[in-house]
LUMLUM-995372 format. One line per 10 residues: their letters; for each residue x, y, z of C-alpha. Coordinates in Angstrom, 1 decimal, padded with zeros to 4 digits. Layout:
A	X,Y,Z; ...
REM end
This chain:
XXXXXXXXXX	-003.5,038.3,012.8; -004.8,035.0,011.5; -007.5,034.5,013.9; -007.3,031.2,015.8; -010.4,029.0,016.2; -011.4,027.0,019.0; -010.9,022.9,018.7; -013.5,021.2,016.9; -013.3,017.8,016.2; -012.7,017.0,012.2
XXXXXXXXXX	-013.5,013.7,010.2; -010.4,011.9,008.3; -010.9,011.6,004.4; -014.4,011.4,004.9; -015.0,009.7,001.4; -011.7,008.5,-000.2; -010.5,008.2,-003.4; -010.9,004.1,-004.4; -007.8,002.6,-005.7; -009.9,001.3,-009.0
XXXXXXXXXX	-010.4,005.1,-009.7; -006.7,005.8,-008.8; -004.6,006.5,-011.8; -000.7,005.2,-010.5; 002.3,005.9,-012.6; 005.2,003.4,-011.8; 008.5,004.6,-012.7; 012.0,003.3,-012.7; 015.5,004.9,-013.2; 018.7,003.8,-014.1
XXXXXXXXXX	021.2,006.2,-013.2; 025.7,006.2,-013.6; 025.4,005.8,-009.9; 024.4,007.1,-006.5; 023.4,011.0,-006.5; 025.9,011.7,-003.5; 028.7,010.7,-006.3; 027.5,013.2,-008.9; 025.7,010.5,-011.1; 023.4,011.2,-013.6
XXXXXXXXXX	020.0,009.4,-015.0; 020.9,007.0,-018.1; 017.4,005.7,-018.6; 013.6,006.8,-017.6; 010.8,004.0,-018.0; 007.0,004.7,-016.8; 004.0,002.9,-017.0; 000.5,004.7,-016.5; -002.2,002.2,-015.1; -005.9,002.7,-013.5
XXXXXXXXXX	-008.3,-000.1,-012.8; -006.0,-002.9,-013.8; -005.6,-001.5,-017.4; -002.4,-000.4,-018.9; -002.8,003.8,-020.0; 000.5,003.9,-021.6; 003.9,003.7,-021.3; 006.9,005.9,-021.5; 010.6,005.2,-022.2; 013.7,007.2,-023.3
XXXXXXXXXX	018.0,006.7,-023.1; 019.2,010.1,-021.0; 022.3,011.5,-022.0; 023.5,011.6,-018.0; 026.6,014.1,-019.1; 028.7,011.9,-016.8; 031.0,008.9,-018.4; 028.9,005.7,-017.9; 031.0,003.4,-015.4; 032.0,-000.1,-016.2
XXXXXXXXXX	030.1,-001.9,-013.5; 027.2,-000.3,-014.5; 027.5,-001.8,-018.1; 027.8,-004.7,-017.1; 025.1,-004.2,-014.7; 022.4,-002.8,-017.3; 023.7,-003.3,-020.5; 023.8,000.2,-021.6; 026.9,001.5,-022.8; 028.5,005.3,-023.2
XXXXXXXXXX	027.7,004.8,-026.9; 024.1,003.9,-026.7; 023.6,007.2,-024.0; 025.9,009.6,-026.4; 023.3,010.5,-028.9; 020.5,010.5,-026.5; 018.9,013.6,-025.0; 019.7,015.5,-022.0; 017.7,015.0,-018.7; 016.4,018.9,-019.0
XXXXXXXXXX	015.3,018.0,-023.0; 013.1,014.6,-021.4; 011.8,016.3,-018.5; 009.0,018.1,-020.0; 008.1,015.2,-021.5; 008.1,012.6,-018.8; 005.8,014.7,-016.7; 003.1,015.7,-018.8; 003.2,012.0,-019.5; 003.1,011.3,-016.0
XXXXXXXXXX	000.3,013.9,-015.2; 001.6,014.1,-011.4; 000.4,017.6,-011.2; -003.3,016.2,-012.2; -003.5,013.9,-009.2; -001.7,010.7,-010.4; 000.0,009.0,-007.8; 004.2,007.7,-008.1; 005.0,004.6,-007.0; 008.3,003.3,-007.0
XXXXXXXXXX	010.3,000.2,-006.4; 012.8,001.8,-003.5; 011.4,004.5,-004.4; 013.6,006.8,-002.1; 016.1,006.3,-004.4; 014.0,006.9,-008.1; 012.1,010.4,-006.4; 014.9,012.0,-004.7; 016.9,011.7,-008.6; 013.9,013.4,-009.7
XXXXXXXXXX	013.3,015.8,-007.6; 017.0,016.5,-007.9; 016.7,017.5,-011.6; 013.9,019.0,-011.7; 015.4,021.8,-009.2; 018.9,021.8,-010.9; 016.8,022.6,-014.1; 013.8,025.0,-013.0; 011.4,022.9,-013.2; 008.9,022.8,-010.2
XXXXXXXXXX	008.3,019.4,-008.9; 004.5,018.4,-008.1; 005.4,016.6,-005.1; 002.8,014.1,-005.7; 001.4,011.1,-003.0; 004.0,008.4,-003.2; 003.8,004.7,-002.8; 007.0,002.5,-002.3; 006.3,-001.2,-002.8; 009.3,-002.3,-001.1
XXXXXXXXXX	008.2,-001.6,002.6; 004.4,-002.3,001.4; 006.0,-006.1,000.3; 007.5,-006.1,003.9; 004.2,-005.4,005.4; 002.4,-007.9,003.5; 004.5,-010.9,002.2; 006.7,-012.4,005.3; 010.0,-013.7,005.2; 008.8,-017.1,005.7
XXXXXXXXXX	007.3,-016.4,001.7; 009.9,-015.0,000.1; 013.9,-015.1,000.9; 013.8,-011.2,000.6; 011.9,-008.6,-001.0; 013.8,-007.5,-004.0; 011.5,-006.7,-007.2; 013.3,-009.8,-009.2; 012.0,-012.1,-006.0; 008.7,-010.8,-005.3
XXXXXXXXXX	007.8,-010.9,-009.3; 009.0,-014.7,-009.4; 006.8,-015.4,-006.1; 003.5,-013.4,-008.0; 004.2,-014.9,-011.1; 004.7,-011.5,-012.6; 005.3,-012.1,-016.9; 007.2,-009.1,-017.0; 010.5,-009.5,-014.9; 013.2,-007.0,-014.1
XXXXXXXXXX	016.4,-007.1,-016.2; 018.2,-003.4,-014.8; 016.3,-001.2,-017.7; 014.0,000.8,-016.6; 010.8,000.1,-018.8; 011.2,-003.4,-018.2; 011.7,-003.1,-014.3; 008.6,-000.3,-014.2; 006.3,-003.1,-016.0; 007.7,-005.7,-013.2
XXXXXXXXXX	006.9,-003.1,-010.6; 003.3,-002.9,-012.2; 002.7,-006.4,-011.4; 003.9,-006.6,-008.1; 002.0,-003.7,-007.3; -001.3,-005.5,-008.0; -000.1,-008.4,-006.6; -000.1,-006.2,-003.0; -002.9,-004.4,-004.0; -005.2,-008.0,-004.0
XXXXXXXXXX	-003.9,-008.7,-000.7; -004.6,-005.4,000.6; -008.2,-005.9,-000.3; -008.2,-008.5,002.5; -007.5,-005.8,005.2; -010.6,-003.8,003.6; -008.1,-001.8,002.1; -010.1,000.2,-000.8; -008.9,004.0,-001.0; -005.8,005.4,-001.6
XXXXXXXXXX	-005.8,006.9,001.7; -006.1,003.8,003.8; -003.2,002.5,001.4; -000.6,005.6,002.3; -001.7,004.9,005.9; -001.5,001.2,005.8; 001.1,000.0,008.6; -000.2,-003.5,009.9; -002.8,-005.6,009.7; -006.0,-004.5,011.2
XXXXXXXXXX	-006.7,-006.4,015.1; -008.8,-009.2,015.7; -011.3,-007.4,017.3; -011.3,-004.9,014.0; -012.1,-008.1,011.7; -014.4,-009.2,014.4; -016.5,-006.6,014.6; -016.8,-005.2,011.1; -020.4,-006.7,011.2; -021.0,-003.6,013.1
XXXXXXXXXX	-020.8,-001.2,010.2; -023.2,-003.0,008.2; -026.3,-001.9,009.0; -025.2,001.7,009.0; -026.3,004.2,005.8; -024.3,005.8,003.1; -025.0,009.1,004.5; -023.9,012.2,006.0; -024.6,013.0,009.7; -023.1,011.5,013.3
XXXXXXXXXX	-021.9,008.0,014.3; -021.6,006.8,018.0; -020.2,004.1,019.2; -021.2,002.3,022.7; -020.3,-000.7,025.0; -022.5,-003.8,026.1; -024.3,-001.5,028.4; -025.1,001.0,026.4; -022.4,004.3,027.1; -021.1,006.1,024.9
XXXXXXXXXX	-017.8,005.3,024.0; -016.9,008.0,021.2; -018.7,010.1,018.4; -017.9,011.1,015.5; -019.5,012.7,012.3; -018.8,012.1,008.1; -020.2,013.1,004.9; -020.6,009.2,004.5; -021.4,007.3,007.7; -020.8,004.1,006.2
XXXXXXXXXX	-017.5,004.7,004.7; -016.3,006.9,007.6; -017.1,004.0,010.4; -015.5,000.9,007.9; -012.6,003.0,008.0; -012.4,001.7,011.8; -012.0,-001.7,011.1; -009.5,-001.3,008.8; -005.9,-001.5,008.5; -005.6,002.3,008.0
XXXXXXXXXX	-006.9,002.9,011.7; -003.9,002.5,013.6; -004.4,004.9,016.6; -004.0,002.9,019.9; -006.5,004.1,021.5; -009.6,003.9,018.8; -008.3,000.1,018.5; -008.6,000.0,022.2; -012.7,001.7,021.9; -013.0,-001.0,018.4
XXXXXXXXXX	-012.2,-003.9,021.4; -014.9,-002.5,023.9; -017.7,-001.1,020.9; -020.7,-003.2,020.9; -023.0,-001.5,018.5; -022.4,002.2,016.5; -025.7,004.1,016.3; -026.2,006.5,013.2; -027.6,009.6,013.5; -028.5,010.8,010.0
XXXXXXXXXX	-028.6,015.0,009.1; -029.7,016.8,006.8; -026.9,019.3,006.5; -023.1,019.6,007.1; -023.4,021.9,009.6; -026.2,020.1,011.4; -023.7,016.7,011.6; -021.3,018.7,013.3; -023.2,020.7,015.7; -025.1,017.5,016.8
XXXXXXXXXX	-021.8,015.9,017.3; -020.7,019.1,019.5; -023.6,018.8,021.4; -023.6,014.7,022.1; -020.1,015.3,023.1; -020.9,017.9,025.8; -023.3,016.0,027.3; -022.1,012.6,027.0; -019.0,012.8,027.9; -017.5,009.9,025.9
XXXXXXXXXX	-013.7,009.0,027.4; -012.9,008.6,023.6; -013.0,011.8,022.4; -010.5,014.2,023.7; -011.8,017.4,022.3; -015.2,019.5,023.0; -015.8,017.1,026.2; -015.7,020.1,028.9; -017.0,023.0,027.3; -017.9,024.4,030.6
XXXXXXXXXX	-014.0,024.4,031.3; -013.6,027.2,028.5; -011.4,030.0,030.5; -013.0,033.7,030.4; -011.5,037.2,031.2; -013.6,039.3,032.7; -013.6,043.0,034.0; -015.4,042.9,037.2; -018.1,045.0,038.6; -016.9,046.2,041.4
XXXXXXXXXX	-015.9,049.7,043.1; -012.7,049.1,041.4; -012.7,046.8,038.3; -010.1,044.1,038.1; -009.3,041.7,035.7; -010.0,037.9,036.9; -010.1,034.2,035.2; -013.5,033.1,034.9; -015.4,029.8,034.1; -018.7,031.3,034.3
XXXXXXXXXX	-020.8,034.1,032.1; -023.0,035.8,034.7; -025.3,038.4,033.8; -024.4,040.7,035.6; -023.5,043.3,032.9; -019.9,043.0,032.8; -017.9,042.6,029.5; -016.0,038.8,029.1; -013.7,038.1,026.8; -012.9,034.4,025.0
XXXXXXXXXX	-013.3,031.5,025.3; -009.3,031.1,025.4; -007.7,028.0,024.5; -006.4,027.4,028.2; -006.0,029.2,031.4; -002.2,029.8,029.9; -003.6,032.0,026.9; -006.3,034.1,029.3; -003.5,034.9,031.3; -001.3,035.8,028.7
XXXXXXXXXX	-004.0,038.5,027.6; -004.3,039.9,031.2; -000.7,040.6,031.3; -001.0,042.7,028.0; -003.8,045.0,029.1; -002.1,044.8,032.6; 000.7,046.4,030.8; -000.9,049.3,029.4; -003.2,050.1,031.7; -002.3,050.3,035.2
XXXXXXXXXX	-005.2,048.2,036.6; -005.3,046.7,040.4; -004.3,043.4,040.6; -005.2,042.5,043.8; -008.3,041.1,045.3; -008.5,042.8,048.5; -011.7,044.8,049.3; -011.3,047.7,050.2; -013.2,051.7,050.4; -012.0,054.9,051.1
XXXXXXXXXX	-013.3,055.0,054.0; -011.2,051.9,055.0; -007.6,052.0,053.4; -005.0,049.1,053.2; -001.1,049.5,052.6; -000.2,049.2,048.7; 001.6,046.8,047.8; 004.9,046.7,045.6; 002.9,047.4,041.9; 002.6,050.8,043.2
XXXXXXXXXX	006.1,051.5,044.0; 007.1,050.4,040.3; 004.3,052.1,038.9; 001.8,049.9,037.4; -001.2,050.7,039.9; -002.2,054.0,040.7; -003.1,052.8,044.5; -006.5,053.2,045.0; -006.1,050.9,048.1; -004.2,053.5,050.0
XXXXXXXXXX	-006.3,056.5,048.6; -003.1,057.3,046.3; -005.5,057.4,043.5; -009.7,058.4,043.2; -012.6,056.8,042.8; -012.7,058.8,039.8; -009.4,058.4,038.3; -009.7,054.6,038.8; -012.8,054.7,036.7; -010.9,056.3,033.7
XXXXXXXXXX	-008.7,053.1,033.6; -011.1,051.0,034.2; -012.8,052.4,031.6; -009.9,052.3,028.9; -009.7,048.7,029.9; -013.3,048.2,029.0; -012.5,049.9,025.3; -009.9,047.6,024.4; -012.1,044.9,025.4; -015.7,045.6,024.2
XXXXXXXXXX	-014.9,048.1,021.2; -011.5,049.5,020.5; -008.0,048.4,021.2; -005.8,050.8,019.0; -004.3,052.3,022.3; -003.1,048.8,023.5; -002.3,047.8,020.4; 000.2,051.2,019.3; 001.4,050.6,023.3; 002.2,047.1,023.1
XXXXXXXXXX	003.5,047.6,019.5; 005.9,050.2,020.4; 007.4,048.4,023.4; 008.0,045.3,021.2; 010.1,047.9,018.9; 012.5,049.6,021.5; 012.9,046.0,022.7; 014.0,044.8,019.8; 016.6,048.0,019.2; 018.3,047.1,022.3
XXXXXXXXXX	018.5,043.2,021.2; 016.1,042.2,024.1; 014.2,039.5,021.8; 013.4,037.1,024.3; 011.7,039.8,026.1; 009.9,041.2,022.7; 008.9,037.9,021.6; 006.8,037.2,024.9; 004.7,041.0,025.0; 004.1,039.4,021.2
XXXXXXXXXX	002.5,036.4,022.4; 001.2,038.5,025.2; -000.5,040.8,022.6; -001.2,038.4,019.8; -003.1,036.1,022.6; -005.6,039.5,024.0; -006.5,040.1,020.3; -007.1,036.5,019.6; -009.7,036.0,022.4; -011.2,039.9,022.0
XXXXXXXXXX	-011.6,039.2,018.1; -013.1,035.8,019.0; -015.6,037.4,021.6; -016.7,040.0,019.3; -017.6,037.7,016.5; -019.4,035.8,019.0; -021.5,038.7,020.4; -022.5,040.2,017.3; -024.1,036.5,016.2; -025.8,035.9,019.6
XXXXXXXXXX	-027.2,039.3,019.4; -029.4,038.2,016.1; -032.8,036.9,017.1; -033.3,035.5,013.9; -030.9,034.7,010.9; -031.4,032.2,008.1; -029.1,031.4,005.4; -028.2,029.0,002.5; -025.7,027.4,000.8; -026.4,025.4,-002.3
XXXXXXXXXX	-024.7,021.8,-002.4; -025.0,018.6,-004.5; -028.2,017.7,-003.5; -030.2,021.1,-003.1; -029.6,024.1,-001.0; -028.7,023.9,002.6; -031.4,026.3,004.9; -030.2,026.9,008.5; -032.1,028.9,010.9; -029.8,030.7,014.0
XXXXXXXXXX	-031.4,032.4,016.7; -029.6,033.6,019.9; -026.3,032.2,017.9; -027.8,028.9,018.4; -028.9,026.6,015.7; -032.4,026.2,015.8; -033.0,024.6,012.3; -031.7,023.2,009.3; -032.9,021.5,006.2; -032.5,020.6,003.1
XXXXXXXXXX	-034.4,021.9,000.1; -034.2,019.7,-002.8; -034.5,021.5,-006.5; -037.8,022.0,-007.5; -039.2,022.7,-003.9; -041.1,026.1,-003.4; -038.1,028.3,-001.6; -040.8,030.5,000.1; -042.9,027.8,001.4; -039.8,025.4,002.7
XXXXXXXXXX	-038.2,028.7,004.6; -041.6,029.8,006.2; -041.8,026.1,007.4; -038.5,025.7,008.7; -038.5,029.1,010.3; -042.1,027.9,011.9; -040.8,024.9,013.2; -037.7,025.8,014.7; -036.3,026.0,018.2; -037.4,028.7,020.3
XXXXXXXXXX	-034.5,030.7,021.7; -034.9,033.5,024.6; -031.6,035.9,024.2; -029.1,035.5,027.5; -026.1,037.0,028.6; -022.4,037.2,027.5; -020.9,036.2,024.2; -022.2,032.3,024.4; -025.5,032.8,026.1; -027.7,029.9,024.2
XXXXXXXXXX	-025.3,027.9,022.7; -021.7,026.5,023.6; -018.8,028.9,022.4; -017.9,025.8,019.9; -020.9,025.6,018.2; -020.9,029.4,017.4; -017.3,028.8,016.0; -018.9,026.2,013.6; -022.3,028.5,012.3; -019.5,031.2,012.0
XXXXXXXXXX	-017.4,029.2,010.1; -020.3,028.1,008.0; -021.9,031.3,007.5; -018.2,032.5,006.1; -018.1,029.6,003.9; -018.0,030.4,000.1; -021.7,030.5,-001.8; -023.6,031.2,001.9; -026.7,033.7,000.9; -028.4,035.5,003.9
XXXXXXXXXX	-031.9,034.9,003.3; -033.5,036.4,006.1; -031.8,039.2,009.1; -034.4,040.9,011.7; -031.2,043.3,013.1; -028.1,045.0,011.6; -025.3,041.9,012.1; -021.8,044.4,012.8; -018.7,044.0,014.7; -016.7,047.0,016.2
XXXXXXXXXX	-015.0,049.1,013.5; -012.3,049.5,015.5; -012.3,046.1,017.2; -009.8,043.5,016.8; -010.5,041.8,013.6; -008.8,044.8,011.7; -005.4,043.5,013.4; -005.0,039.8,011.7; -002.3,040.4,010.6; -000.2,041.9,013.9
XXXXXXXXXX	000.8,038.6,014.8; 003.1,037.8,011.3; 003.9,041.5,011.9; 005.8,040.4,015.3; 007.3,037.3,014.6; 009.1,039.1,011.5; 009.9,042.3,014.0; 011.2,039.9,016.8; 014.4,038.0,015.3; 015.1,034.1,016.3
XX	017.1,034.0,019.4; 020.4,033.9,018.3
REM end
């Protein structure tokens, strides 16, 4: 089973590609028709461009195997004679896209281009060859967006290269149209510079101009740095309105007052942001565990994830006489095992009902003692509670579920698991899916938060940990104690290793250990130094205690929850 993290908060295209580095191949078809009547390409024209500069250009006739209509003679000038001796589509292919080099991060654009990519990825299936499904730009609604009717009687490519004073204008080939296309594209392109338009991103984004407040208050990104760590932005009075974190601060918080930010409610925080305060870091990891930790305490009403960590829904096993299993929003240390953080209350209680299943647990919250018996209620009658209320059941036998329960919890759940597993099966035989599919998610959400506490416990056992990572600039350092990151730093090349480890170590939070899986740092920011330390190229530099999970715990089942969707059929 794939195991499911907990929401963090992530950074859109936190650099960009710019459009001057952005290598666009324009292309234009003319075809024997529409592809619903069986038509087939008669001509492929391509221009390559980057920067303004012309790369090259491609152009071939396309025997289309189909007889060439009248109307579209007429139309285009090319007759059945001129297409007779020309190639087939599955001869130019190869051709066309290594000259197109889609597959190497070159971006289509198309006039209509609906119309040009769906022939193309048409033939390219018919004819085995595997499409690269590159990014796509269509100038025709892009024209819409930035030339208005009250410019131009309509947006066809003839009309929009008159109205740019394009030199190359269409004339139904394909070269010649792709050329026409090439202009008009720059054309848009200058006006999309306006918007603060400069990465391909924002451009395949673009849907309408930026607000007035957005070009209002562009002045605010000024001042920030070209560097990696945490943005936030605040009102007149100084409250937090949201935070955020980037690779490139400056980049990332221009991106706001552009016409690529079109969420309704950041345009709403742009209107009510007085000043965005950077927060520079020296690490990745650092950026995003400072952000973590500014949104927890701050609270900002922008930011809709990580705001109520202390929300996070627990299952516990209490410590009582007679163990139960109960919803918690608290770790107490009071020795009992907890399992999560779950996703939401919905999820915790979708694990209870597994182990509930397999081991025949009270689910009451009566006290009770022997001395003092109550009636049972109707789980006894049907069997899934031994009783211990009415004295059905001992002290003792109690204990040995309690204590299976504890197992699949804490260390190993191979009973549940082969239980739960089975049950799924013989439901499936007799066609119950509906049933099957929901012990699945039943199971499938038990493992999730058991593997996800286990992780967690093994890290916050660790007094000390530090680890590296080399990057662009040097090697990343981080220092976890408790499962809390006490420091990070960057080492630069050419910096004594010993020497800058000793110092960051020295310098470095003190952490006391605590209780539970989460004791010294929120469950989310243990997600992210797990994620990290997992990362490709991390080296463990320095580990005062073995770092182990269960052998038998529920990591080893990742893979259970493909297992079920494929054993549980769609509803039929």
């Amino acid at each position: 089973m794939a195991q499911q993290q907990l929401p963090f908060q992530g950074s859109l295209d936190d650099l960009g590609t710019p459009l001057a580095d952005t290598t666009f191949v324009i292309v234009d078809l003319e075809t024997t028709g529409s592809r619903a009547d069986g038509a087939g390409i008669t001509e492929i024209g391509a221009v390559r461009v980057r920067g303004g500069e012309v790369l090259g250009e491609f152009a071939t006739l396309v025997n289309p195997g189909v007889p060439v209509p009248p109307f579209i003679t007429l139309l285009t000038g090319i007759t059945q004679a001129m297409v007779a001796p020309a190639p087939r589509v599955e001869q130019v292919l190869p051709a066309f896209l290594e000259f197109a080099g889609l597959d190497r991060g070159a971006v289509l654009v198309a006039h209509n281009a609906p119309f040009d990519v769906g022939f193309l990825k048409a033939v390219c299936a018919a004819h085995g060859f595997m499409w690269p499904n590159p990014p796509v730009v269509d100038t025709v609604p892009l024209a819409r967006r930035l030339v208005p009717r009250d410019e131009v009687r309509d947006h066809k490519l003839g009309t929009l290269a008159a109205h740019f004073g394009v030199p190359d204008r269409p004339t139904h080939r394909a070269l010649d149209d792709a050329r026409a296309t090439v202009g008009v594209l720059h054309a848009l392109l200058e006006r999309l510079g306006s918007f603060g338009v400069d990465t391909l991103e924002e451009l395949r984004a673009f849907r309408s101009a930026p607000s007035a407040a957005q070009l209002r208050k562009r002045r605010l990104a000024e001042d920030v740095p070209e560097r990696p760590g945490v943005y936030v932005f605040e009102d007149a009075r100084g409250e937090t309105l949201y935070v955020g974190k980037s690779r490139n601060l400056r980049r990332r918080v221009m991106s706001y007052f552009t016409a690529s930010e079109t969420r309704g409610r950041v345009r709403e925080m742009i209107a009510l942001a007085e000043r965005v305060t950077p927060i520079v870091c020296g690490t990745e990891l650092e950026a995003e565990v400072r952000e973590l930790r500014l949104i927890a305490e701050r609270k900002p009403p922008y930011n809709r994830r990580s705001r109520n960590p202390e929300r996070a829904v627990w299952l516990k096993l209490t410590r009582e006489r007679y163990p139960r299993l109960s919803l918690v929003r608290r770790i107490l240390d009071d020795g009992a095992p907890y399992v999560g953080p779950f996703r939401s209350a919905r999820e915790a209680e979708l694990a209870r009902d597994a182990l509930h299943h397999v081991v025949p647990l009270r689910q009451c919250t009566h006290r009770f003692s022997p001395a003092k018996p109550i009636a049972a209620c109707v789980l006894a009658e049907l069997g899934r509670c031994g009783a211990p209320c009415d004295g059905r059941e001992s002290a003792e036998e109690y204990a040995g579920h309690a204590a299976r329960a504890e197992l699949a919890l804490t260390g190993g759940a191979e009973a549940v698991v082969r239980a739960l597993t089975e049950h799924i099966r013989r439901l499936s035989e007799q066609l119950r899916y509906e049933e099957a599919a929901a012990h699945r998610d039943r199971l499938a959400a038990l493992l999730t938060g058991v593997a996800r506490s286990q992780r967690l416990t093994a890290l916050a056992r660790l007094p000390q940990l530090v680890a590296g990572r080399r990057s662009a600039a040097g090697w990343e350092v981080c220092v976890v104690r408790y499962g809390r990151l006490a420091g990070t730093g960057l080492m630069r090349p050419g910096t004594d290793p010993h020497a800058f480890v000793r110092a960051l170590v020295d310098t470095a939070e003190t952490v006391l250990p605590g209780a539970g899986p989460a004791p010294r740092a929120g469950a989310a920011e243990m997600e992210c130094v797990l994620r990290w330390l997992d990362s490709p190229g991390v080296r463990l530099v320095e580990l005062d205690t073995p770092w182990t999970c269960p052998v038998d715990g529920a990591e080893k089942y990742r893979d259970l929850t493909d297992w079920g969707r494929e054993a549980v059929p769609a509803r039929r």
